[in-house]
N, C-alpha and C positions, 0 to 999 in steps of 0.2 A: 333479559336485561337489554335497553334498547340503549344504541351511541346515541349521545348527548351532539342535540343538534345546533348549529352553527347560530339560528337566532336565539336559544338559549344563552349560550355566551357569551354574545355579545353583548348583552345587557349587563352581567355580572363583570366582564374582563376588559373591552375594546375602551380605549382612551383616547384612539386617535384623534390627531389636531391637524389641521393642513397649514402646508405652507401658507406664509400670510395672510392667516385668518383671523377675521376678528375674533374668535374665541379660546384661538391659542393659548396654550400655557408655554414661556419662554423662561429659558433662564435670565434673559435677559431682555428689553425694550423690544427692541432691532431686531432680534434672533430668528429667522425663519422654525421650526420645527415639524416634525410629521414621527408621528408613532404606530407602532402595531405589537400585539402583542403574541408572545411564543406561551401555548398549552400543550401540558406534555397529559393525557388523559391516561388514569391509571385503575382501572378496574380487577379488582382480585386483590388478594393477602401480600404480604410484605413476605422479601426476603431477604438475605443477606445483602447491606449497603441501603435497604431501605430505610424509611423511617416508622421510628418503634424498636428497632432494632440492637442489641447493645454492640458499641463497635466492637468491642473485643472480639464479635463473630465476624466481622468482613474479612474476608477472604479473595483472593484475586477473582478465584472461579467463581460463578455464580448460577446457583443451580436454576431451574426453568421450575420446578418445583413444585405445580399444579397447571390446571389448564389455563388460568387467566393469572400470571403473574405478574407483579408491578415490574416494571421497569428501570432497573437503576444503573444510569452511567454518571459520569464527571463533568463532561465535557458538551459543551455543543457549540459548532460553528457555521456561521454563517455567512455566504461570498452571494453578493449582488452582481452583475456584470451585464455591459449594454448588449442586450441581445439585436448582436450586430456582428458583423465581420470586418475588421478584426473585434476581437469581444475586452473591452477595459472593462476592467474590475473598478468599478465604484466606494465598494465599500467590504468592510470585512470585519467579524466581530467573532471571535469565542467565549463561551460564557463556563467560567470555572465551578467548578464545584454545585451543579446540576443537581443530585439528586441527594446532598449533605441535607440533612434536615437540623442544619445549626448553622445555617449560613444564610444569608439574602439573597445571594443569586437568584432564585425562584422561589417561591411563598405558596405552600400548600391550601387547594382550594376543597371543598366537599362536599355534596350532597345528595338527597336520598337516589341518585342516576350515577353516581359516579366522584371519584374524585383524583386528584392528580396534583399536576404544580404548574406555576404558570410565571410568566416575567414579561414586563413590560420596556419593549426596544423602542429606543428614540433614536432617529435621527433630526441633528441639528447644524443649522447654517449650511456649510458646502457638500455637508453628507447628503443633503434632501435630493430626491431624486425629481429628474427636471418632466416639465411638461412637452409631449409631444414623444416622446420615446417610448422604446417598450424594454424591461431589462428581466432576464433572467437571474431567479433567482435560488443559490442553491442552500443545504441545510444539511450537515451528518452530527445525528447524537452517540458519543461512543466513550467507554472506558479506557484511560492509559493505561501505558503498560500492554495492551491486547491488538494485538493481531502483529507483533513485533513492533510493537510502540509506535503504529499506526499515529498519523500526527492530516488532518485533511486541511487541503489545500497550502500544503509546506512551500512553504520559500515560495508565495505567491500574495503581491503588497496593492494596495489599491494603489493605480496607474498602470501597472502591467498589466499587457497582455494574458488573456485565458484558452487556451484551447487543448485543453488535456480531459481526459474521463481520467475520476477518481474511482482507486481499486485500492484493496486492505489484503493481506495475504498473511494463509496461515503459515508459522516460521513450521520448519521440519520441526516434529515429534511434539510440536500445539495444537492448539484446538480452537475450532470456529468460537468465534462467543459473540453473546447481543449488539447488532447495529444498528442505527437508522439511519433513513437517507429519505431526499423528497426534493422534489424541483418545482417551479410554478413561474410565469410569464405575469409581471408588473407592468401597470403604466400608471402615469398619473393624469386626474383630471380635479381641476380647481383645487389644485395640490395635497390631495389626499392618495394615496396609494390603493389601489384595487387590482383586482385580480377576475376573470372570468374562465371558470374550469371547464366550460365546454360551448357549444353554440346555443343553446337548451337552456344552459342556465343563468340567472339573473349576476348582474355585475356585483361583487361586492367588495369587503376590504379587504386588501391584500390576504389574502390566505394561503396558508401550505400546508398540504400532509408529510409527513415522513414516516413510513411505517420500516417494519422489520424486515433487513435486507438478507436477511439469514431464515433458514427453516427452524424448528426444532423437534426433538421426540424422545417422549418418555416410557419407562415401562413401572408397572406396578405392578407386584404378584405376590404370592402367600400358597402355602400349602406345598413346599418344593420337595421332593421326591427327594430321600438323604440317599436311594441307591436305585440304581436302573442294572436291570440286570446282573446283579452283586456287584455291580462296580458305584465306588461312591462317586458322588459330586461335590464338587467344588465350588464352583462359580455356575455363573449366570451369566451369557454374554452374548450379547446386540452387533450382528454382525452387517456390514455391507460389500456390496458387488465395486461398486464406485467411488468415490471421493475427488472433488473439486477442491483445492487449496486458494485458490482468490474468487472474492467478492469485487462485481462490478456495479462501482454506484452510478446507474445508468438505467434505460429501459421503462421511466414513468411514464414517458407516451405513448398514445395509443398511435397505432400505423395507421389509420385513417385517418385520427385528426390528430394534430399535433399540438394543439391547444388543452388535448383532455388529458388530464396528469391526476388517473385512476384506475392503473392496472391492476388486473390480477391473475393469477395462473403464470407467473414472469419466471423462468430460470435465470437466473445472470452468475452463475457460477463459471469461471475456467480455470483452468492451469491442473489436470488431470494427476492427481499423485499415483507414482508404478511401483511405488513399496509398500507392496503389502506385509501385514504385520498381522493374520489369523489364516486359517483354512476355513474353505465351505467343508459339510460334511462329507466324507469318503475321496478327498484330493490329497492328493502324496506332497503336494506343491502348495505354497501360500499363492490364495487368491483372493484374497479380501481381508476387511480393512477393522479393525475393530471401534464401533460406535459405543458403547458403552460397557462396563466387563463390572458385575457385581459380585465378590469376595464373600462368598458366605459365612465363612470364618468369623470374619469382623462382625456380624448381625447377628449370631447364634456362637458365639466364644465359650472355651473351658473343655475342647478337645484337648487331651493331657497326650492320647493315645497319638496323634494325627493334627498336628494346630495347624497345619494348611487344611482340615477339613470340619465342619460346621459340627456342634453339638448336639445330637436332637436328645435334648436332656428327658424329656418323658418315654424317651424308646417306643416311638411309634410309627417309626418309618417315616414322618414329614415333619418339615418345620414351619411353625404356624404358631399360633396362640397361646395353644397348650405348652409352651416352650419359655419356662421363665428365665432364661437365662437371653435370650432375646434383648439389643440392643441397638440403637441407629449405628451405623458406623460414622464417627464425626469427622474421621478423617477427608471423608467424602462431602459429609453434612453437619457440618459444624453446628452445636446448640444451639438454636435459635433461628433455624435455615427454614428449618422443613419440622412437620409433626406428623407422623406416621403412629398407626395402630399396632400393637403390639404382635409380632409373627409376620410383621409384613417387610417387603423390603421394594428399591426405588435404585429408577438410574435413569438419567438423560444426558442429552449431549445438544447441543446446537450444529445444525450441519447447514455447510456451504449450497446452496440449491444444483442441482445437475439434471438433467436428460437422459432416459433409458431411452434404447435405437432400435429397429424394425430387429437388427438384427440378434439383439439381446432378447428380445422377444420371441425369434424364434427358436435362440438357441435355450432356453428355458432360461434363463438368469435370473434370479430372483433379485429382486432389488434389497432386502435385508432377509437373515437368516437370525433365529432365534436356537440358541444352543446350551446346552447342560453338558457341561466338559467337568475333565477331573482333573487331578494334582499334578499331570503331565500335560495338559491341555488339549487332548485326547476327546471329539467331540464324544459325546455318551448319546446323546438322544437329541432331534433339531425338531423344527417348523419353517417351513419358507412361508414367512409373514404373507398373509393374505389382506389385500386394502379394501377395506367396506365400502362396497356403492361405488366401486373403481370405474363405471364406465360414466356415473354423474359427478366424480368428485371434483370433473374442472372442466370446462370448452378447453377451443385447441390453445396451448401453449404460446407464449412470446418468448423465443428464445434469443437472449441479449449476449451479444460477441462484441469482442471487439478486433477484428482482422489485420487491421495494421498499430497496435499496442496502445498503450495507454495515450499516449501525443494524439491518435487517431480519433474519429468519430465512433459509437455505437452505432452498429447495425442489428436493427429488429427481423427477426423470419418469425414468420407463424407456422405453427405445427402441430400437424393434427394429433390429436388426444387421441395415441394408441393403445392407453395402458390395458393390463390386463390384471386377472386377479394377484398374481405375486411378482408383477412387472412391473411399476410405476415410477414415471419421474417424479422426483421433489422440486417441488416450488417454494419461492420464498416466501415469510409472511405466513408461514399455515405451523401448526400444530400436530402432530402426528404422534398418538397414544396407542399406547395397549394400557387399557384399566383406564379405571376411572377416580382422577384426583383432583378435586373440585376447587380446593382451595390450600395455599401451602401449612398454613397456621392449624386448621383444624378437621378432622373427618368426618362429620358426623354421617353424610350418605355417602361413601366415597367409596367402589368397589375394585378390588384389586381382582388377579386373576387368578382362580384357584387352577396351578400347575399340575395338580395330581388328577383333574379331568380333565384338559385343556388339551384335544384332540387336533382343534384349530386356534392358532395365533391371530387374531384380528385388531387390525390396524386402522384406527377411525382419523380421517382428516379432516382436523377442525379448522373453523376460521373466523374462532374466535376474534383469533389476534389482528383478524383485519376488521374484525365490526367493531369491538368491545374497547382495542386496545391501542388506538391509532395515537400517533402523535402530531398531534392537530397545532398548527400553528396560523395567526391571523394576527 
């Protein structure tokens, strides 16, 4: 499935008008105007807050749910500012209710490459932006309520001053969830807005990407082993070495050229969390963090003996298919979230991006642990995740700081690509699976991983979500 290219959509979406032009559409005689338009590109199945979806299922959380999932937040805003020192903010707009498919804010578009939703922005009279200037412009798509009611570009009004890096932070005992972010360098000529994303490429209208400022990763399995060594199991649970608590919406340009605003392989994770809340296996101490913890109880229910431990109703030692008592757990995945085959079970999380160090590498740290623990939380049996094609899965790193706090500038360092096979840092923007689930609504090739031969845990880093799923705005 290839990304829907930019002269494609323009034909179907771009409206712009320039300032006083004879072809203008104005509200009124006099009125200068100039427009561009925001495409939110959404390739893959609906989820919870999508559209198709009964509301009755949304839910704050929202699960990640196949490899190419749609996209759904509330909100998107957007701060223009003359890219200049000191930096005045121009203009300022947030658009409600994004991804409601009962509302106009945005108007779903389709076809056989892809479909999404899209809105068309006008600025009119003193809003238009003037000739001879260049102004930066910035863009985050994101859900209320989430990342402690994250709110971007707060108590900041067109006229003041800008010189802050926007950052969202996870509140203690929360969880990362979907953002986007994206920046891009405006000017105007014969008053229409344009944009050029690198030295190479041809000028055109204003455009911005915003892609996902956050990682994510899922696991799929079936066939789970009801005892290891006569001890039962319980759960299922995705462990990690690290976690980053804030996201820095910062790091789109490239250190060579500052003009190109299409990175990838970026960390921009900081603020280190020290409370760990799981053990690695055979540590008397917590040291690690738990990424996702699946309850087998809830998917295989009508232990009478043991309800903290999973049914295997056909008494075959696994639970899988043959297992009619087999259900989603909705508490997790609410009807209408996700569609799983019957014996199988699912868990993701979205994670903040961070950096593994020379010295985690050689102290063996695995960057996630895959574990079969019991009713005491006693690990039973593990795997230190191993990452597929870990020495191609990225060039070196852009690792995004920011030294002296949010008020301060981003500093870019590059870093060489040291991973190893169960060392790797996360980058933002990628996808990281065990199994294979193609699409959230339905399975029909979709392979999960059978745990009762699963010697090796392999962990595929996809990048999808930067080809397939970008949030293209122009």
């Amino acid at each position: 499935m290839k990304r829907i290219g930019l002269k494609w959509i323009y034909p179907l979406l771009f409206m712009a008008t320039a300032c006083g032009s004879e072809q203008e559409i104005t509200p009124a005689d006099d009125e200068k105007q100039q427009s561009f338009s925001v495409v939110v590109e959404s390739v893959g199945e609906l989820f919870s807050g999508g559209e198709g979806v009964n509301p009755a299922t949304v839910v704050s959380r929202r699960p990640i749910s196949s490899v190419t999932p749609t996209q759904t937040f509330d909100k998107l805003s957007i701060l223009i500012i003359e890219y200049a020192s000191p930096a005045k903010v121009v203009y300022k707009k947030t658009i409600e209710n994004w991804s409601n498919p009962n509302n106009k804010a945005s108007i779903p578009w389709s076809t056989e490459d892809g479909q999404g939703r899209y809105a068309t922005i006008t600025l009119t009279g003193d809003e238009c932006l003037e000739e001879g200037k260049n102004y930066m412009a910035y863009v985050i798509g994101y859900q209320t309520g989430t990342y402690g009611d994250y709110e971007p570009f707060k108590g900041i009004e067109v006229g003041d001053y800008y010189n802050q890096t926007e950052t969202a932070t996870v509140p203690d005992g929360g969880r990362a969830d979907e953002v986007f972010a994206g920046a891009e360098v405006f000017f105007v000529q014969n008053g229409v807005i344009l944009s050029k994303r690198s030295p190479e490429s041809e000028v055109e209208h204003g455009l911005m990407v915003a892609r996902r400022q956050v990682a994510g990763t899922f696991g799929y399995f079936t066939r789970i082993p009801v005892q290891i060594d006569n001890k039962s199991v319980a759960k299922l649970r995705l462990v990690a070495t690290k976690r980053n608590q804030t996201v820095i919406f910062g790091g789109f340009r490239s250190v060579d050229d500052p003009l190109y605003f299409h990175q990838n392989n970026v960390v921009n994770g900081m603020n280190p969390n020290m409370e760990y809340d799981s053990h690695l296996a055979g540590s008397a101490q917590k040291d690690a963090f738990t990424v996702y913890e699946i309850n087998l109880c809830k998917w295989f229910p009508g232990n009478t003996e043991n309800t903290l431990l999973p049914l295997d109703m056909n008494n075959d030692g696994y639970l899988d298919k043959y297992d009619e008592n087999w259900q989603t757990d909705e508490e997790v995945y609410p009807k209408g979230t996700i569609s799983l085959p019957q014996g199988t079970v699912f868990g993701d999380c979205f994670l903040v991006a961070l950096a593994m160090t020379q010295a985690d590498m050689d102290g063996g740290i695995p960057t996630f642990q895959m574990q079969l623990v019991d009713t005491n939380d006693k690990v039973i049996k593990h795997w230190d995740v191993t990452l597929r094609n870990y020495e191609s899965a990225g060039e070196d790193r852009s690792l995004v700081s920011l030294p002296d706090g949010a008020d301060g500038r981003t500093t870019i360092t590059i870093l060489e690509n040291i991973d190893t096979e169960t060392c790797f840092s996360i980058v933002r923007n990628r996808l990281y699976t065990m199994g294979e689930k193609s699409q959230s609504q339905n399975y029909g090739e979709d392979e999960p991983i059978d745990l009762s031969a699963a010697d090796v845990l392999v962990l595929d880093a996809r990048h999808e979500w930067q080809i397939h799923n970008s949030v293209i705005f122009n």
